[in-house]
C-alpha positions as CSV (number, residue, x, y, z in Angstrom):
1,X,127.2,168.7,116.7
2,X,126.8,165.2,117.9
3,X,128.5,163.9,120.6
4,X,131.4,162.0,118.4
5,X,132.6,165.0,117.4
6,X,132.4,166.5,120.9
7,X,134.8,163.8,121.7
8,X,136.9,163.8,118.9
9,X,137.6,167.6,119.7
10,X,138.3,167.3,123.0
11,X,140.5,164.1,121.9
12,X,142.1,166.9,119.9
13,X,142.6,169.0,122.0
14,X,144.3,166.6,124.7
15,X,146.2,165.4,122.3
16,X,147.5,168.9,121.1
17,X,148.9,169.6,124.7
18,X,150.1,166.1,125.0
19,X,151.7,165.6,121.7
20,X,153.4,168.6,122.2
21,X,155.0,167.7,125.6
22,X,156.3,164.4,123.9
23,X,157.4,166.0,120.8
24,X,159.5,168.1,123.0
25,X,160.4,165.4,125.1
26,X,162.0,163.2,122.6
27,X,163.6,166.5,120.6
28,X,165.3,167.4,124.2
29,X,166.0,164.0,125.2
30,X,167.6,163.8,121.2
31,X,169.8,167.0,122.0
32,X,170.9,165.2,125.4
33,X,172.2,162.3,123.9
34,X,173.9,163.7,121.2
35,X,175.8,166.1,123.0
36,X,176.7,163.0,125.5
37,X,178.4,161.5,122.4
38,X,179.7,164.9,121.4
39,X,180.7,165.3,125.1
40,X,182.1,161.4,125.5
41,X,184.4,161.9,122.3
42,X,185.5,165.2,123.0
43,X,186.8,163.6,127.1
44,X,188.2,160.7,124.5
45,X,190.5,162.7,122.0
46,X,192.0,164.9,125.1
47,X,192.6,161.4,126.8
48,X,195.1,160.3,124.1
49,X,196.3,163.4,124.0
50,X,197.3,164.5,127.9
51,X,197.2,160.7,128.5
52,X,194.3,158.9,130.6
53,X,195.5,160.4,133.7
54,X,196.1,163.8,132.4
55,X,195.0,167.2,134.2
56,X,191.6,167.8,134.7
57,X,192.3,171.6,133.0
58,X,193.0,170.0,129.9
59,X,191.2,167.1,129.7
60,X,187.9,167.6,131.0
61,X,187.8,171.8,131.5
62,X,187.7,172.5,127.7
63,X,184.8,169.6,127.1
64,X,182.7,171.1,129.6
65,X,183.4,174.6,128.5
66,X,181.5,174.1,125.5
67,X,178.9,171.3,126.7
68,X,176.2,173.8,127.0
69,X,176.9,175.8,123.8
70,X,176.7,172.6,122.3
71,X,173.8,170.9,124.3
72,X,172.1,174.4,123.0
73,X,172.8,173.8,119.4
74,X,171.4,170.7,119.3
75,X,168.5,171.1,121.1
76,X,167.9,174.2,118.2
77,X,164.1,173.7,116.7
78,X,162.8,171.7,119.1
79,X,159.4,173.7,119.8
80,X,159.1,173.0,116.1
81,X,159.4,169.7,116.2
82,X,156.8,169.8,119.4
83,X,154.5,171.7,117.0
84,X,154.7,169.1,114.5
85,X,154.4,166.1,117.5
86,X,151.3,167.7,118.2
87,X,149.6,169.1,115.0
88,X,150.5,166.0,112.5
89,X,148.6,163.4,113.7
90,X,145.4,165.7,114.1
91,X,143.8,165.2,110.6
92,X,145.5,162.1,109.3
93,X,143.0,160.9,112.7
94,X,140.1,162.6,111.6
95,X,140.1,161.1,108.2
96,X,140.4,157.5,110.1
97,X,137.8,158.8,112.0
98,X,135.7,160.0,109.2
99,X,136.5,156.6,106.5
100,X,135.6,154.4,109.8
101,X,132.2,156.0,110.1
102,X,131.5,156.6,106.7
103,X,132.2,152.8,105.6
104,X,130.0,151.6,108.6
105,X,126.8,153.4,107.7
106,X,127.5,152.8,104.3
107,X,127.7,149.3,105.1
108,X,124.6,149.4,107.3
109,X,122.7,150.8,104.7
110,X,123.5,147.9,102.6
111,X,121.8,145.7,105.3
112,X,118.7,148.2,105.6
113,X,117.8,147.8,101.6
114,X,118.5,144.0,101.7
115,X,114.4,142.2,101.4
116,X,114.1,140.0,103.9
């Protein structure tokens, strides 16, 4: 094995833990936000309902009640979308890889045959 490919699997490798982490970064950090929206909307409708000054019971009680049901349902398949993060880019960058080096010496053996 030389050591290009050494590198490239410990690249891999890195990037498998790595990728992962931000996949499941931005899925969480997806899930946040739309329950924030759910959340802010939810605050919004009991607002015009029990006015802007209404009781806390009513107007904010019931939104958070469900927050974290909802927070949870969003936030549903987001080790799959880590997976993905992480495995996806793997062989589309080993055929970059692979193209790169394959035109190059192919290219350098079009130099090497050329009489000086």
């Amino acid at each position: 094995m030389s050591g290009w490919q050494r590198v490239g699997i410990v690249a891999s490798i890195l990037w498998f833990f790595a990728g992962g982490f931000i996949g499941n970064k931005l899925a969480i950090d997806d899930a946040g936000t739309r329950t924030s929206l759910w959340f802010d909307g939810c605050v919004a409708a009991n607002k015009r309902q029990f006015g802007a000054y209404g009781p806390y019971e009513k107007v904010w009680t019931p939104c958070w009640n469900e927050h974290t049901s909802h927070f949870m349902k969003n936030a549903e398949g987001h080790w799959l979308f880590a997976l993905a993060v992480a495995l996806i880019p793997l062989p589309i960058a080993w055929l970059i890889g692979w193209l790169l080096i394959a035109t190059t010496r192919w290219v350098a053996r079009g130099f090497a045959r050329t009489p000086a």
